[in-house]
C-alpha positions as CSV (number, residue, x, y, z in Angstrom):
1,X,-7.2,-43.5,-4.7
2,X,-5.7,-40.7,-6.9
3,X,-3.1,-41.8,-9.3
4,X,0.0,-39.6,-10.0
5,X,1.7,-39.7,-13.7
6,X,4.6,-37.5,-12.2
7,X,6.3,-39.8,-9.7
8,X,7.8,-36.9,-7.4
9,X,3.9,-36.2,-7.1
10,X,3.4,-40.0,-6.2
11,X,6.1,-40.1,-3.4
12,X,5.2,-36.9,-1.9
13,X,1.4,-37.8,-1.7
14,X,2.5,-41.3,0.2
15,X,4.4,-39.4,2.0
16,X,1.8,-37.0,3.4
17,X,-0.3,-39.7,4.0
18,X,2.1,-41.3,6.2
19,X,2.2,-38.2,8.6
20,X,-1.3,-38.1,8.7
21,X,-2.5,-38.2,12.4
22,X,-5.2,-41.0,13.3
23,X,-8.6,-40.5,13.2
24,X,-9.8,-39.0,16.6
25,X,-6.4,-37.7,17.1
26,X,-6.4,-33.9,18.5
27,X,-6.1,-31.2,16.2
28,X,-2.4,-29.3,16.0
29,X,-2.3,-25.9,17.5
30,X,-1.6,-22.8,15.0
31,X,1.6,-22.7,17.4
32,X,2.4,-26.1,16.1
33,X,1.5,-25.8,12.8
34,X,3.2,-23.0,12.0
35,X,6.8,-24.0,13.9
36,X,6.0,-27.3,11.0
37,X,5.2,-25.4,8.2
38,X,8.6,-22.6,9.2
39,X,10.9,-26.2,9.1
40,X,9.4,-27.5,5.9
41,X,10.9,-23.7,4.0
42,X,13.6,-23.7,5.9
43,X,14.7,-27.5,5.0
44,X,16.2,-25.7,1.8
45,X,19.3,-23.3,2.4
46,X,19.4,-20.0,0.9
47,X,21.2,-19.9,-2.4
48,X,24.8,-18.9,-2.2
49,X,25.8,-15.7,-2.9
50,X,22.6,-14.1,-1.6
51,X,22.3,-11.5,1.8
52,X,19.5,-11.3,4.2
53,X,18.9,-8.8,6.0
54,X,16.0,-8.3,8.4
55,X,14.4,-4.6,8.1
56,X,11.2,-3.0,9.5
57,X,8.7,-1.5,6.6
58,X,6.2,0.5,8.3
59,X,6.2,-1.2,11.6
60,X,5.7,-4.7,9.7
61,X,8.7,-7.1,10.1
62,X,10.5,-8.0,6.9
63,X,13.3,-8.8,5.0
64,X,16.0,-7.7,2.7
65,X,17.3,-10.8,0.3
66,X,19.8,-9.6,-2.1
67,X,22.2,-11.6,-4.5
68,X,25.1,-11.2,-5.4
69,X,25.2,-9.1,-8.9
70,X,21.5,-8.4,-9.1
71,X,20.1,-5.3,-10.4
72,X,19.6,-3.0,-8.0
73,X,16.7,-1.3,-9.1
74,X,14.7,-4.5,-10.3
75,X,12.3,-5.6,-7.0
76,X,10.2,-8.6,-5.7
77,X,7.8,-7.0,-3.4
78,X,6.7,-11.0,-1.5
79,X,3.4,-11.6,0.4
80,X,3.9,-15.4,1.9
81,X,1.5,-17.9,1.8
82,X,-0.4,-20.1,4.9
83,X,-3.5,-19.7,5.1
84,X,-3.8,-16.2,6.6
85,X,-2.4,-18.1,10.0
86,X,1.1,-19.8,9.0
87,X,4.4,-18.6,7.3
88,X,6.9,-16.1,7.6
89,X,9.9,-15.1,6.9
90,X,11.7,-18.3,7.8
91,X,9.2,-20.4,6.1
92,X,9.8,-18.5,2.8
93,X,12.9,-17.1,2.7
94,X,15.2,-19.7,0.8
95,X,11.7,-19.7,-2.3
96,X,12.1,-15.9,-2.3
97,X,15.9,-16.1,-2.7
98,X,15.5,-18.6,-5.2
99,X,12.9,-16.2,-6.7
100,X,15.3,-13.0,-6.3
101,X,18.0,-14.8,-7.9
102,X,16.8,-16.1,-11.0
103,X,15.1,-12.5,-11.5
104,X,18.6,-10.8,-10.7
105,X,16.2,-8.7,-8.2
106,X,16.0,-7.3,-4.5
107,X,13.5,-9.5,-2.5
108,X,11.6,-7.7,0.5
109,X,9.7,-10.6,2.5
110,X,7.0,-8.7,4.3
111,X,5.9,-10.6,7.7
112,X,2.8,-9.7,8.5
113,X,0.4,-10.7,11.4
114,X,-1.2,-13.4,11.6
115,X,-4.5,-15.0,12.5
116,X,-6.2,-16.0,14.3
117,X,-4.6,-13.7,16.6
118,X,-4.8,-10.9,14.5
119,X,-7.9,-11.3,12.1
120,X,-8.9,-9.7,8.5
121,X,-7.7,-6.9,7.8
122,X,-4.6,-6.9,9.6
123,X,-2.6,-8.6,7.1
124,X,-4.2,-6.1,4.6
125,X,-3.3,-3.1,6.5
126,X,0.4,-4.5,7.3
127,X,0.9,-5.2,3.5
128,X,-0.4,-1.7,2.4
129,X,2.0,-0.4,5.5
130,X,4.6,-1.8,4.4
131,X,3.9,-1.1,0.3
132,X,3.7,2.8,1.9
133,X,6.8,2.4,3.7
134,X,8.7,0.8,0.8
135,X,7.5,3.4,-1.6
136,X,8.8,6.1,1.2
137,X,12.5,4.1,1.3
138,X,12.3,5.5,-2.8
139,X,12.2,2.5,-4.3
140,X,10.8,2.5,-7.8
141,X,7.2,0.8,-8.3
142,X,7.8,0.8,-11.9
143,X,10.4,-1.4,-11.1
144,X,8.8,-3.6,-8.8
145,X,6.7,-6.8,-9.2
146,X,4.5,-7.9,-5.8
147,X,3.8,-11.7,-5.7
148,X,2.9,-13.6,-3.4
149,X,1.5,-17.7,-2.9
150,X,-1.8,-19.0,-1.8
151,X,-3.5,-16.5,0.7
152,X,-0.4,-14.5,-0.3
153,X,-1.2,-14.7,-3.9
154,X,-4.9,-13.4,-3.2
155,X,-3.3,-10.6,-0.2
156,X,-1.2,-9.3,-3.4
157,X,-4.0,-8.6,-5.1
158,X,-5.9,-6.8,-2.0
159,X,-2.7,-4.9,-1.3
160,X,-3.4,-3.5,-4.9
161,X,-6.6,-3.2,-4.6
162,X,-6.8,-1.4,-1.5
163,X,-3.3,0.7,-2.4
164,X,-5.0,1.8,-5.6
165,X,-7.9,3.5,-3.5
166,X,-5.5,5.1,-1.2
167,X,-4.2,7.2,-4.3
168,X,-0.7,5.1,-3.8
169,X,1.4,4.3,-6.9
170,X,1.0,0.4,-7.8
171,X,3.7,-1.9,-9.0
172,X,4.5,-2.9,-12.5
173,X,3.4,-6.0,-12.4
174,X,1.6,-8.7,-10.1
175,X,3.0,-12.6,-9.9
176,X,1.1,-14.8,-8.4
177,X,1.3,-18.5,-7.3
178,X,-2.1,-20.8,-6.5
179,X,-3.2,-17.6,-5.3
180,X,-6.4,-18.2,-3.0
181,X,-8.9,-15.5,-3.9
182,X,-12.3,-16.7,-3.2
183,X,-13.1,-17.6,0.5
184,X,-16.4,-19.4,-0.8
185,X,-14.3,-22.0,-0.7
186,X,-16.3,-23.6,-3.3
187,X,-16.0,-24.0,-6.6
188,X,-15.6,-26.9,-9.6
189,X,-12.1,-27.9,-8.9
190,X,-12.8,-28.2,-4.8
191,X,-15.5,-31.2,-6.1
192,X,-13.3,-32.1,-8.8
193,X,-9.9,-32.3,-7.3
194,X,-10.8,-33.3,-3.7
195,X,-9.8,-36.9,-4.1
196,X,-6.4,-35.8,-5.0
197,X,-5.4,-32.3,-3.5
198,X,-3.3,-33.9,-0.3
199,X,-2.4,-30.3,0.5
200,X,-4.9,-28.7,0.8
201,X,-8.7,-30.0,2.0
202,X,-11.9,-28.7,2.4
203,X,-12.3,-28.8,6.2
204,X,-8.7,-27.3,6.6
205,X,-9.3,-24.2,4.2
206,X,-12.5,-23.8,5.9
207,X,-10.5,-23.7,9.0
208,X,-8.3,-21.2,7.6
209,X,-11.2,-19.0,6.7
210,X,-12.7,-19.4,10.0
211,X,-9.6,-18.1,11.7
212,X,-9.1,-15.0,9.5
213,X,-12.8,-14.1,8.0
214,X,-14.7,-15.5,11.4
215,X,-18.4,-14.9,10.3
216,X,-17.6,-12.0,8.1
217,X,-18.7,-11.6,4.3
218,X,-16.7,-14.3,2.3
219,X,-18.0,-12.4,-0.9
220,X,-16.0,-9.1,1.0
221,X,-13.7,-7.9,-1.4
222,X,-10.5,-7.5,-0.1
223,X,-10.8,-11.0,1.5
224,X,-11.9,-12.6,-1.6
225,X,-10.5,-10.5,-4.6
226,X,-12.7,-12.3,-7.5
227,X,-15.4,-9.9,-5.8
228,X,-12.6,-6.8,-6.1
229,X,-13.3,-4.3,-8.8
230,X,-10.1,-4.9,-10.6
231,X,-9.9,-1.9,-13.1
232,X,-6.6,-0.2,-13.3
233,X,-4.6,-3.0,-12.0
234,X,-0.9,-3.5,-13.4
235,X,-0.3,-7.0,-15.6
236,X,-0.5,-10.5,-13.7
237,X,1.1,-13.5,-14.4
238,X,-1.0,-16.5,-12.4
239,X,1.0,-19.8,-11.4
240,X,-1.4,-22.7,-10.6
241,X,-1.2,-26.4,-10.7
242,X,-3.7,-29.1,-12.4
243,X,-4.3,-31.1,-9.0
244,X,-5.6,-28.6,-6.6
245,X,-8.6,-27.5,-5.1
246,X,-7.8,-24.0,-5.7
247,X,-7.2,-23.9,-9.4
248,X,-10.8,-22.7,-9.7
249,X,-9.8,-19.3,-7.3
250,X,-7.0,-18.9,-10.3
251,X,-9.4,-19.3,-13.2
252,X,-11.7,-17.0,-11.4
253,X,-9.6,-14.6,-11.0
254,X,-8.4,-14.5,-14.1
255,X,-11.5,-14.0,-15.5
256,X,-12.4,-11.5,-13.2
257,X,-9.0,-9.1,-14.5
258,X,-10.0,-9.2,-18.2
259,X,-13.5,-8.5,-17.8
260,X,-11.7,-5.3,-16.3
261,X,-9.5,-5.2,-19.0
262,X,-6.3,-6.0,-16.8
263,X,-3.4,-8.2,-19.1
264,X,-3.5,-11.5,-17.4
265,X,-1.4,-14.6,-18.4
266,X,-3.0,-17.3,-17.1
267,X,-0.7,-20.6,-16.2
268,X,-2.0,-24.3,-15.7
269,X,0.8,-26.6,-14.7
270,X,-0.2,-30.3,-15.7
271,X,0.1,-32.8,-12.5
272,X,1.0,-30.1,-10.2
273,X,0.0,-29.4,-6.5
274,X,-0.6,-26.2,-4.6
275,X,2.7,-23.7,-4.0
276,X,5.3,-26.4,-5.8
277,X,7.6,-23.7,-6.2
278,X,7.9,-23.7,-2.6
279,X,8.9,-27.6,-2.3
280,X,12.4,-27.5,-2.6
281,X,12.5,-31.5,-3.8
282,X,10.3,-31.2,-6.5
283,X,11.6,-30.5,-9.9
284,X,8.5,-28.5,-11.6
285,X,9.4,-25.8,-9.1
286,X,12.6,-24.9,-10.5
287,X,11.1,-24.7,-14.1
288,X,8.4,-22.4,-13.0
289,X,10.6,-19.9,-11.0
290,X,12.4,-19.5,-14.5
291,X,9.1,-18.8,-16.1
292,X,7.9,-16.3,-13.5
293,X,11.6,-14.7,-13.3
294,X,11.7,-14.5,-17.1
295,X,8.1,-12.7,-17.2
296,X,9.3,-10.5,-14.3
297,X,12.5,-9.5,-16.2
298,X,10.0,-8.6,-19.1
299,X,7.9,-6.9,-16.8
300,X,10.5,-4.4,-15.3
301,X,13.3,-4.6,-18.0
């Protein structure tokens, strides 16, 4: 039994626990899972003072979020998380707002498809749709930051990747939270961190794989993005917590961009779990939305 020194940690791990189904108990459909994984974002309200309004970039479904007073010209170009197969707009908006706001930026929240319905590359083509179509609308990639969380974190970086070879204009900087970037799914911290990762687990990730990779390559590199060649890419500012399975994908990574000389800050948050930011009850997150707003205010000042 993992013990937690940050009590928020403690009570949401019990909590988890609690909801888990009992053994033998038949497995939630994506439909379910993602109408659960929507509610959880959208317990927190969007910030007052900020507009939303829904767009199309590209053919991809999306999202304006704009506060009140922010700079115009400063941009969060967001990639959700879940897996490849959960997440949306609605499961995301109220973090990106939050996001948006302390960075005194326009948010777009890109929705593309999902799997298993719509397998890799669909999400890779929708994101690089939509970058097109947002470059088209004149807004200013010098200006502009893309992050994203979990599989959004590692679709950022293929977005980049894969925009890069088309000849397109990149951003000025990549953000990136517990980014999952290896679809291995194996690694030090997957043995080391398994007792105590209640978010995410091996047979789930390998689930999520399954749905969006099927038997394909997991070494392909615009699945996996430690396999990318990374030359050429703009800064990166990585986001990862102590406790989970995928801090290795972040390390990797990271290691990955400087051996192509890319500028990467490289963030380990003590006692953390996968996508904090994204739980609106835990304090850390607030913390390390000012750190990433601060870096992305440096990065497009």
């Amino acid at each position: 039994m993992a013990e937690w020194r940050n009590p928020e940690i403690a009570a949401m791990a019990a909590l988890m626990a609690s909801y888990a189904p009992p053994p033998g108990a038949p497995e939630p459909s994506w439909a379910e899972r993602r109408m659960g994984f929507d509610a959880m974002g959208a317990a927190a309200p969007v910030p007052e003072g900020v507009t939303v309004s829904p767009i199309t970039l590209g053919g991809v479904p999306a999202e304006q979020i704009t506060p009140a007073g922010a700079d115009p010209t400063r941009t969060i170009f967001y990639l959700h998380g879940g897996g490849y197969c959960l997440g949306g707009m609605d499961s995301h908006r109220t973090m990106v707002a939050k996001m948006a706001l302390a960075a005194g930026a326009t948010a777009f929240n890109v929705d593309y498809r999902l799997a298993p319905e719509h397998p890799f590359p669909a999400a890779v083509d929708d994101a690089v749709a939509a970058w097109r179509a947002f470059l088209a609308m004149g807004r200013d990639p010098g200006r502009t930051v893309i992050a994203g969380d979990s599989a959004g974190g590692g679709l950022s970086v293929a977005c980049s990747v894969a925009a890069r070879d088309a000849g397109l204009p990149l951003a000025a900087g990549l953000h990136l939270i517990s980014p999952w970037a290896n679809m291995q799914n194996a690694s030090p911290a997957y043995r080391a961190k398994a007792d105590t990762d209640f978010l995410v687990t091996q047979q789930g990730i390998d689930d999520f794989k399954g749905a969006y990779l099927g038997q394909g390559d997991p070494k392909t590199p615009l699945a996996s993005p430690v396999f990318a060649n990374l030359a050429g890419l703009p800064p990166i500012l990585i986001q990862v917590g102590s406790e989970e399975m995928l801090m290795s994908d972040s390390t990797q990574l990271a290691e990955a961009a400087g051996l192509a000389r890319v500028d990467v800050t490289l963030r380990i948050w003590p006692d953390m779990v996968h996508i904090w930011p994204f739980f609106a009850h835990l304090s850390a997150g607030g913390p390390a939305i000012a750190e990433s707003s601060a870096w992305i205010r440096a990065r497009v000042a």
